[in-house]
ChimeraX commands (.cxc) that place a marker at each C-alpha (Angstrom):
marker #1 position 136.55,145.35,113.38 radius 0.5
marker #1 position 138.78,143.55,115.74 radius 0.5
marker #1 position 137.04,145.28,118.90 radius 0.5
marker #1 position 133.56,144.31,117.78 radius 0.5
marker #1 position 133.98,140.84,117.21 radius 0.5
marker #1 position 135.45,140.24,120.80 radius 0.5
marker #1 position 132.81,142.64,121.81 radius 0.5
marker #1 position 130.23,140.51,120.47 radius 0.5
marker #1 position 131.93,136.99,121.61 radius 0.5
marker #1 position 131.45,138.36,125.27 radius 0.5
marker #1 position 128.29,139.46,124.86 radius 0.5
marker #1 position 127.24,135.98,123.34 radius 0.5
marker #1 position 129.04,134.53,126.45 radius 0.5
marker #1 position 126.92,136.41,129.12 radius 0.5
marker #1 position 123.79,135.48,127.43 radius 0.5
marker #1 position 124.90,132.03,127.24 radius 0.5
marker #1 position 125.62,131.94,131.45 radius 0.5
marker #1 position 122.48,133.67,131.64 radius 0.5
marker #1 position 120.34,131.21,129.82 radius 0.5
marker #1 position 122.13,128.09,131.57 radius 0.5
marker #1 position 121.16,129.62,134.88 radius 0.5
marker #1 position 118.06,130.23,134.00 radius 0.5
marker #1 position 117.21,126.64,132.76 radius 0.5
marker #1 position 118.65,125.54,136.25 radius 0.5
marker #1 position 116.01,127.25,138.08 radius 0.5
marker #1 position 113.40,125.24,136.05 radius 0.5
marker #1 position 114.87,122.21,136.42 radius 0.5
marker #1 position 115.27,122.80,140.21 radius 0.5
marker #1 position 111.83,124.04,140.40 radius 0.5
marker #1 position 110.42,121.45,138.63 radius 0.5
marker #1 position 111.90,118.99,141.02 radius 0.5
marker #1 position 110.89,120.52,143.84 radius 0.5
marker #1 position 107.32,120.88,142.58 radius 0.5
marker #1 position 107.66,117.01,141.65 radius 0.5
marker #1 position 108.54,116.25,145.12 radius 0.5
marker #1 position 105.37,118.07,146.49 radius 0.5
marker #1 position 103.28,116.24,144.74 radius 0.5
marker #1 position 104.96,113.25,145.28 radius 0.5
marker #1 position 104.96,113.63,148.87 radius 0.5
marker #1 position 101.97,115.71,149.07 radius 0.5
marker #1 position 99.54,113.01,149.10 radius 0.5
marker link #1:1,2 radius 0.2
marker link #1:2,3 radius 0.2
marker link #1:3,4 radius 0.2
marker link #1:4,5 radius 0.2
marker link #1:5,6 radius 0.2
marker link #1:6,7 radius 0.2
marker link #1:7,8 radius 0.2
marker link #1:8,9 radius 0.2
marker link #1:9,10 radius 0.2
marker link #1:10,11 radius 0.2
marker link #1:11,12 radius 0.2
marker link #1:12,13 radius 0.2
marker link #1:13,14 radius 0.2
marker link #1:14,15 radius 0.2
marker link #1:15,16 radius 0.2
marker link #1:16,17 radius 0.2
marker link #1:17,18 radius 0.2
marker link #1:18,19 radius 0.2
marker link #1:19,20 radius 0.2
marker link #1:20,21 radius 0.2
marker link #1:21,22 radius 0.2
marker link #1:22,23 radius 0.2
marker link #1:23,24 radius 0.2
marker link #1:24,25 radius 0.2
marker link #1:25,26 radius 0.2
marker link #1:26,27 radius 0.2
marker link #1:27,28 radius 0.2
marker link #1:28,29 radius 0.2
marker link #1:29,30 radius 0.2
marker link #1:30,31 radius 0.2
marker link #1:31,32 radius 0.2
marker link #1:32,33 radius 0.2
marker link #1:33,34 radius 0.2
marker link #1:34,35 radius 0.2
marker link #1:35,36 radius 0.2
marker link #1:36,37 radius 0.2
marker link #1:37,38 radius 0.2
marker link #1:38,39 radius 0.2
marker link #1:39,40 radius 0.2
marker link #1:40,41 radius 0.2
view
């Protein structure tokens, strides 16, 4: 029981890195498709 609790903490921890990098590539696209429009015109 021991093995699949740490097994499942880690796998919680991936996802967790994997959703935080993913909402940084939205924010920084966002941004950068802010700028363009900002500038754009």
């Amino acid at each position: 029981m021991d093995a699949l609790v740490h097994l499942f903490i880690g796998l919680l921890t991936v996802l967790f890195f994997v959703g935080l990098a993913g909402s940084a590539v939205v924010v920084v696209l966002s941004f950068i498709e802010d700028l363009t429009e900002l500038f754009g015109e």
